[in-house]
C-alpha positions in Angstrom: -31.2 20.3 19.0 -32.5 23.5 17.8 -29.5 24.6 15.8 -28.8 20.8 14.5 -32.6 21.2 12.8 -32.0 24.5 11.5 -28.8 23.4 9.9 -30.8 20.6 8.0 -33.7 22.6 6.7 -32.3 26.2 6.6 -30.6 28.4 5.6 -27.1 30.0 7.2 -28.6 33.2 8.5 -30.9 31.6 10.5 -27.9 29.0 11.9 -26.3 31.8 12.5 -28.7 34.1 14.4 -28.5 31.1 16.7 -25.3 30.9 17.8 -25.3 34.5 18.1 -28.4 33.8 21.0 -26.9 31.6 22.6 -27.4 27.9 21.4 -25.3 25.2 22.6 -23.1 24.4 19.1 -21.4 21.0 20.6 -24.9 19.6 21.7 -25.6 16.5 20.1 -28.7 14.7 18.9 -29.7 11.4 20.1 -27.3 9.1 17.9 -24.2 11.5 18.6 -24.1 13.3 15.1 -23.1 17.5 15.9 -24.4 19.9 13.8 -22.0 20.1 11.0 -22.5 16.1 10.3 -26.3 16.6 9.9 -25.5 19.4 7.4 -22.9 17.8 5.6 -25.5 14.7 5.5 -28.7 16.7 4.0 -26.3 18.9 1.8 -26.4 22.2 3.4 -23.4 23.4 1.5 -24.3 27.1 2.4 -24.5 26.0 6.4 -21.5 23.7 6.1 -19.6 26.5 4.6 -21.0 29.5 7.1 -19.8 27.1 10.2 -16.6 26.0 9.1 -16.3 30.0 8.4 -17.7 31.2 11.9 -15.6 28.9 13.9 -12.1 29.6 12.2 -13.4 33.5 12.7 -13.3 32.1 16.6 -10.4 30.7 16.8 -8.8 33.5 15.1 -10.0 35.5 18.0 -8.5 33.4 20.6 -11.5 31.4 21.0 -12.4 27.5 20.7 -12.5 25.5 17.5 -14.1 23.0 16.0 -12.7 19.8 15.2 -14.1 18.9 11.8 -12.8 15.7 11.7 -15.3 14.4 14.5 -16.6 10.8 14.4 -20.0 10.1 15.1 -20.8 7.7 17.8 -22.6 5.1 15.6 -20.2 4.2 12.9 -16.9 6.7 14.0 -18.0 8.6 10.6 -17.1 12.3 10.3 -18.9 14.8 8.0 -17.1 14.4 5.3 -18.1 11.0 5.0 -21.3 11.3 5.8 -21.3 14.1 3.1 -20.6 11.5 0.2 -23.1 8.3 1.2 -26.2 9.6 0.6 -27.8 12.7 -2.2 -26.9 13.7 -5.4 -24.7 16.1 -6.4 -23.0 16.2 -3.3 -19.3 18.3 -4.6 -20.1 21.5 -3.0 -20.6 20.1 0.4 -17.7 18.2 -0.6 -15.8 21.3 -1.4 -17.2 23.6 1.7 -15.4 20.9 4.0 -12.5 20.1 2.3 -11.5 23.8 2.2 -12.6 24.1 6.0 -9.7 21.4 6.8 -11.4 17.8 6.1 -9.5 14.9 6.3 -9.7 13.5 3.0 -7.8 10.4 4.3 -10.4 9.8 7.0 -11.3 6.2 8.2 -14.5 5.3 9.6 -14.2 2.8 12.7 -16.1 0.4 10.0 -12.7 0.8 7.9 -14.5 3.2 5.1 -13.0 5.7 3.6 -14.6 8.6 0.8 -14.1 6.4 -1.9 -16.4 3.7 0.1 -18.9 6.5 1.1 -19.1 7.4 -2.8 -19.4 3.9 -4.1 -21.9 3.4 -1.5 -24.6 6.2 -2.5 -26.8 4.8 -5.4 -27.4 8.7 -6.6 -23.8 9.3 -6.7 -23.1 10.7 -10.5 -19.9 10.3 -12.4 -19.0 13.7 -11.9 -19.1 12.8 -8.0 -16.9 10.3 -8.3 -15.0 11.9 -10.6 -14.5 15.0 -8.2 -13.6 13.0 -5.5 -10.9 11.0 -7.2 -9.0 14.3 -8.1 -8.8 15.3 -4.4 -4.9 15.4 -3.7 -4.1 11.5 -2.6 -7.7 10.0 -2.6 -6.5 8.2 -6.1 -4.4 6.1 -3.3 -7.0 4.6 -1.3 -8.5 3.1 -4.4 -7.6 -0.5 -3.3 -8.1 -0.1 0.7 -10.4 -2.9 1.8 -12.5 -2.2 5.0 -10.9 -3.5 8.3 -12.9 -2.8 11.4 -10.5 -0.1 13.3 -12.0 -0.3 16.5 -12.7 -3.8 18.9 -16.3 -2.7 18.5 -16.3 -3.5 15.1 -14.3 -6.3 15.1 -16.5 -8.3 17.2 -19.4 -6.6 15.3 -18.0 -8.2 12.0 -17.5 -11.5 13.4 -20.4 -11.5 15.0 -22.5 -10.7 12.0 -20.7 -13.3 10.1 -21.1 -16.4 12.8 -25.1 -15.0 12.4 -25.3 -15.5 8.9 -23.2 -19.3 9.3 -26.1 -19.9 11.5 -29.2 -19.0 9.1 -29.5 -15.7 10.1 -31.8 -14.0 6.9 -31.7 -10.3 8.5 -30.5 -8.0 5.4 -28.5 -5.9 7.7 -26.4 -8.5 8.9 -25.6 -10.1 5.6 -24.9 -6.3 4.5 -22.4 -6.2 8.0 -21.1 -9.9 7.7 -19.6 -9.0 4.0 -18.0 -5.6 4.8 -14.7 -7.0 5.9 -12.7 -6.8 2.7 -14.9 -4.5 0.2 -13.0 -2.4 -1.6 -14.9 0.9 -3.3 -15.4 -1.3 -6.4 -16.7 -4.2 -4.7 -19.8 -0.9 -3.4 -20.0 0.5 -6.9 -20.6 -3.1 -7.7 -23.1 -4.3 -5.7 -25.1 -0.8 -6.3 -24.7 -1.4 -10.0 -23.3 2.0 -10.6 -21.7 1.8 -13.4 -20.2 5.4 -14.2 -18.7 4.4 -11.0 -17.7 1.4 -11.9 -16.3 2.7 -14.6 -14.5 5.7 -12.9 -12.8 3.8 -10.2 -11.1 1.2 -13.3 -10.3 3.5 -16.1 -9.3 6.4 -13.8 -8.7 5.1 -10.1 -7.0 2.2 -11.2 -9.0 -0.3 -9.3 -7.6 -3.8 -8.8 -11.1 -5.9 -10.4 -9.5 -8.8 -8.4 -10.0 -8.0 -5.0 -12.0 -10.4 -2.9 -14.3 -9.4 0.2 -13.9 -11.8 3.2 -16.0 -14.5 1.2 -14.0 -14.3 -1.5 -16.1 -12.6 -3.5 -14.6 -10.0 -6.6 -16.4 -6.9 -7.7 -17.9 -8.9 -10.7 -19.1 -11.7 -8.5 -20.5 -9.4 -6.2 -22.5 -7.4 -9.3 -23.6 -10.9 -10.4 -25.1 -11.3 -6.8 -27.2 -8.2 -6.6 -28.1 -7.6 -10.1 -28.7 -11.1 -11.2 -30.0 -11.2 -14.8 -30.0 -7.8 -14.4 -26.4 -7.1 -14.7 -25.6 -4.2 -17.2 -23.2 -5.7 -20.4 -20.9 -2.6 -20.0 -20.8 -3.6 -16.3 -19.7 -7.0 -16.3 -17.5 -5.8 -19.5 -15.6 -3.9 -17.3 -15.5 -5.9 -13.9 -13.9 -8.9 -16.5 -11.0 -7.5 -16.9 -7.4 -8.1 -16.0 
C-alpha cells in the first residue's frame, strides 16, 4: 500500500526509490485499484509516465510487464478510464497512458467507454473533450450506449431498476437503474456541461436522439437535472435534428 500512497501524493522519485527497495508493485488496495489506477485517478502524470517507463525498461530486460489495461475489481475500469471521470485538466495523464499502450477502445464491465468517463466528470473542460475526441478511433464510440458486459452487471442493472419500480428513493440506484442505454451525450447532459455538449454534436457527431432504457433523450435528460435551470445554448443544441 505503501507505493499505491506515494503514487497519489508524490512525486516519481520517491515511487521509484520504492520499487528499487523492494515494494510489492502488483499489491492492491482494499477495492482492487493497483498503483497505476490510483495515479491515473489523482493525476500523477509524472508517476503514470515514470511507471509505464520503468516497466517497459523491465520487460526490455527479459523481465515481467505490466498490463496497463487492468480492470479494477469494482466497476472492471482501467486507468485510463479512471484517468478521465474525475479532475481537471486531465490530457497529460491522458497522454502518459496512451503513449505507454492504453486501450483507447476500453470498455468498462458497466459498458463505459472514455467518452462516458469524460462526459461524466463535471470539471472536464472543452479542451478535455476535445483532446479526447482526436485520439485515433474514439470519434467512433460517440454513439455506444452502455450495456452491462459482465452477468454482474446485468443483474446489477436490473436489479436497480426493479428497486426504483418499487419506490426505491436511494440516488445511487436511480443513477445505476438509468445507465443502460446512456450514451456520452446523454452524461454531458445530465451534468449540464455544455462545452461538452457542444463538443460531442458539432465535432463527435452525436446522435441527440438516442434514448436511455427509459426512453429518455439527452435533452430530456438535461431538462431532468437542470430543471429551470437549463442553459438556452444547451437545450439549443440538444433540439436539434
Amino acid at each position: 500500500m505503501c507505493v499505491q500512497s506515494a503514487s497519489a501524493i508524490a512525486d516519481w522519485p520517491v515511487v521509484k526509490a520504492l520499487l528499487e527497495s523492494g515494494a510489492n508493485p502488483r499489491s492492491l488496495a482494499g477495492n482492487g485499484w493497483d498503483t497505476l489506477q490510483y495515479a491515473s485517478l489523482l493525476n500523477r502524470p509524472g508517476n503514470v509516465e515514470g511507471w509505464c517507463n520503468y516497466f517497459q525498461a523491465q520487460k526490455d530486460k527479459g523481465g515481467a510487464s505490466w498490463d496497463i489495461n487492468r480492470r479494477e475489481q469494482i466497476a472492471g475500469m482501467s486507468a485510463l478510464c479512471l484517468a478521465a471521470v474525475v479532475g481537471v485538466n486531465v490530457i497529460p495523464v491522458v497522454q502518459a497512458l496512451v503513449a505507454g499502450g492504453a486501450d483507447t477502445h476500453y470498455y468498462s464491465d458497466t459498458g463505459t467507454n472514455i467518452l462516458h468517463t469524460i462526459s461524466l466528470n463535471i470539471d472536464a473542460t472543452e479542451s478535455d473533450i476535445e483532446y479526447i475526441l482526436s485520439l485515433p478511433g474514439v470519434k467512433d464510440l460517440v454513439d455506444v450506449p452502455m450495456r452491462a458486459r459482465t452477468f454482474k452487471w446485468k443483474i446489477r442493472f436490473v436489479a436497480a431498476r426493479l428497486l426504483v419500480r418499487l419506490g426505491s428513493k436511494k440516488e445511487k440506484l436511480k443513477a445505476v437503474a438509468s445507465w443502460k442505454g446512456q450514451t456520452p451525450l446523454c452524461c454531458a447532459s445530465r451534468n449540464g456541461n455544455i462545452g461538452g455538449i457542444k463538443l460531442l454534436i458539432v465535432n463527435g457527431g452525436a446522435n441527440r436522439r438516442l434514448k436511455n432504457v427509459y426512453g429518455d433523450t439527452a435533452l430530456d435528460q438535461a431538462r431532468q437535472f437542470a430543471g429551470e435551470n437549463l442553459h438556452a445554448d444547451s437545450a439549443t443544441l440538444l433540439s436539434g435534428p
